[in-house]
C-alpha positions in Angstrom: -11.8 17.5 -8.7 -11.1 16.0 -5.2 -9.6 17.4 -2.5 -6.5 14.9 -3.5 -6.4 15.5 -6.6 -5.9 19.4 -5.8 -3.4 19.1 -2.9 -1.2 16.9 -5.3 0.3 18.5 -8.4 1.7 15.0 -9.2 -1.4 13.0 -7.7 -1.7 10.8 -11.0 2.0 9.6 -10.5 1.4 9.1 -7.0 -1.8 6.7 -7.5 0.3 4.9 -10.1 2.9 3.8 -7.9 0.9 2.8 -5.4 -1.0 0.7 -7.9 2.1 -0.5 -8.8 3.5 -1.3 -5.7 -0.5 -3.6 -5.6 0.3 -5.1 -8.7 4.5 -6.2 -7.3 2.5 -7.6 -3.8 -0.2 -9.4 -5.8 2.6 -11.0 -8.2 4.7 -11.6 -4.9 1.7 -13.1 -3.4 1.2 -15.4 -6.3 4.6 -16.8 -6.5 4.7 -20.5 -6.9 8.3 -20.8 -4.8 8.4 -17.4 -3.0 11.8 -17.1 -1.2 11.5 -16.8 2.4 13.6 -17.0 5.8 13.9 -19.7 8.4 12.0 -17.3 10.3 9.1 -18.4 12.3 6.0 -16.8 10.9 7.8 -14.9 8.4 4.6 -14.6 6.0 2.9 -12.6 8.4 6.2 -10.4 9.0 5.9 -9.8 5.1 2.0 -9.3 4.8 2.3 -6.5 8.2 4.6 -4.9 6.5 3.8 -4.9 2.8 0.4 -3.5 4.2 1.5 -1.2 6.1 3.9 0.3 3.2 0.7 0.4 1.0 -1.8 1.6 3.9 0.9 4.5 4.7 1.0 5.1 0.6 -2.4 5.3 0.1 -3.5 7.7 3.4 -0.4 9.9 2.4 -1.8 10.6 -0.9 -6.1 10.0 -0.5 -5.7 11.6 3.0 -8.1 12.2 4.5 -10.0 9.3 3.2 -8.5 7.0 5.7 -11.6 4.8 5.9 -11.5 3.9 2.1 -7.9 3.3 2.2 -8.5 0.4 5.0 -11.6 -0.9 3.3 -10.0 -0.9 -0.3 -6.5 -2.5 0.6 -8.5 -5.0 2.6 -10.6 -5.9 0.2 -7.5 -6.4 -2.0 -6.0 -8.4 1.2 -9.2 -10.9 0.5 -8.7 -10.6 -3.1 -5.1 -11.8 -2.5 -6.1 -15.0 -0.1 -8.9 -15.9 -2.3 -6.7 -16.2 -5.2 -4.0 -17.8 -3.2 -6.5 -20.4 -2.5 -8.0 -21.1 -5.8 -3.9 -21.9 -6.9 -3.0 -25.7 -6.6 0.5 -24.2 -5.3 -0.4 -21.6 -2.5 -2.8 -21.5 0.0 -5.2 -19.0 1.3 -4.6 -18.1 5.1 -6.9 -16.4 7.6 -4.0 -15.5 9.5 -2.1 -13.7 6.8 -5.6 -11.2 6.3 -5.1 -10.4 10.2 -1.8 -9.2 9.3 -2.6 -7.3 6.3 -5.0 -5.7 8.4 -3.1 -4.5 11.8 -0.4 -3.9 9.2 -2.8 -1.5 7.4 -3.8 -0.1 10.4 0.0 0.7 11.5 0.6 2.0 7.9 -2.7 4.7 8.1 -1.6 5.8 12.0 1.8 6.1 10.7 0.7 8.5 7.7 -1.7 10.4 9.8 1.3 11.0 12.3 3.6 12.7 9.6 5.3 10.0 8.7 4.9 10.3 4.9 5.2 14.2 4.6 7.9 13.7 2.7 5.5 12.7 -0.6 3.8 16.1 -0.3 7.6 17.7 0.1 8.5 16.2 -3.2 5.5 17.0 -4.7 5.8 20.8 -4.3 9.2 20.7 -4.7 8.4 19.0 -8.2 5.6 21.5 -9.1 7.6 24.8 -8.5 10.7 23.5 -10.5 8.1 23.2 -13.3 6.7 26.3 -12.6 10.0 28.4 -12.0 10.1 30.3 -15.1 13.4 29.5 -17.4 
């Protein structure tokens, strides 16, 4: 067992969102007509911070395997602009994988600061209501 696996009483659940929250940004990603904003470089606004959701996700609950977190979520990053440019409607973009990645990197600082406690919070709150005895 892994030192994640035994500082999360809910780890499973934990893992699966966050591999559902990949599979929402890979569908998202894969859009033919994705809505967007009149914004200027809105794409990379969305990949920083759809990164940096999923890097803060995953260091929250594989902490303190921060290393595999970045490596992993950019490798899905490739994955995603790979794909993107193998469709005849999308394109892959260099400059979205820069984003993914400072937004990874924003996401991992931000859930080695604290910012995600609130995961382990629930998590024990979760385990002694199942434990309380009835």
């Amino acid at each position: 067992m892994s030192r994640s696996e035994r500082g999360y009483k809910m780890f499973r659940v934990w893992m699966t969102l966050g591999f559902f929250g990949c599979a929402i940004l890979f569908y998202a990603c894969l859009m033919p007509s994705p809505p967007t904003l009149q914004v200027s470089n809105f794409d990379k606004i969305e990949h920083f911070a759809a990164f940096g959701m999923l890097g803060a996700w995953f260091a929250a609950v594989l902490a303190p395997r921060y290393l595999l977190v970045f490596v992993g979520l950019a490798v899905f990053g490739v994955v995603i602009e790979l794909v993107q440019a193998a469709t005849t409607y999308r394109s892959g973009d260099p400059w979205d994988f820069l984003a993914d990645g400072i937004g990874l990197v924003a996401g991992i600082l931000f859930a080695r600061i604290g910012g995600m406690d609130w995961v382990r919070y629930i998590d024990r709150r979760v385990a002694a209501a199942r434990n309380r005895p009835e």
